[in-house]
C-alpha angles and dihedrals in degrees: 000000000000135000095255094052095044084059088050094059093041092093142254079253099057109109110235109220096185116241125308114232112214116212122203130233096246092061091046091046081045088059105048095054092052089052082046088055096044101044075054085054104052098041085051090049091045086061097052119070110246090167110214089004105061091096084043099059092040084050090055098043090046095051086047091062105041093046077065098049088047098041100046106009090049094037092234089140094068098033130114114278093239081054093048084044094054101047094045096044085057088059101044082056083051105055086035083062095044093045089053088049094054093044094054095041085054099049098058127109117220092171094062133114088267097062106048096041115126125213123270084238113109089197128060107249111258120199113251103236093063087054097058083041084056091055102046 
């Protein structure tokens, strides 16, 4: 009996589950050493002054390591194409949300006359309760 013959008996109702990919110890151990590199990295560039790009950097170091954990810890490099879709579609919607953020964040004036304009009210407000405190 062959592979291929023991697949045909196992049933229409058998739940494919597609194929499991093993990973050795060596790639793991790989892995860890570059995250290691890489956490040295980023504590070394937090204590340098980039100026505007310090998020920037951290972004970017940050991204790098978590693209490994997602791609071997999380097994996303051997995973179906509608799975990898998926995952990276979630984070193109993410960085579209933060972009906008930033963009509307950037674009406001907080010099403007909304900002600086003062209350028709000649009299600074007083809680009530003071002002029945002030009577008795």
């Amino acid at each position: 009996m062959t592979v291929h013959d023991h697949d045909a008996h196992a049933g229409s109702g058998a739940l494919q589950m597609g194929h499991h990919h093993v990973s050795s110890a060596a790639l793991f151990a790989k892995v860890l050493v570059a995250l290691l590199i890489l956490t040295a990295i980023t504590v070394g560039a937090s204590r340098i002054h980039f100026g505007a790009a310090n998020m920037l950097i951290a972004m970017f170091l940050a991204c790098v390591k978590a693209s490994l954990v997602m791609a071997f810890f999380m097994h996303l490099k051997w995973d179906t194409a509608i799975n990898k879709i998926v995952f990276f579609g979630s984070f193109l919607f993410l960085s579209l949300l933060i972009v906008f953020t930033i963009a509307d964040q950037t674009t406001r004036r907080m010099d403007g006359k909304w900002h600086v304009q003062k209350s028709p009210v000649q009299y600074e407000w007083v809680h009530p309760r003071l002002l029945t405190d002030k009577k008795d």
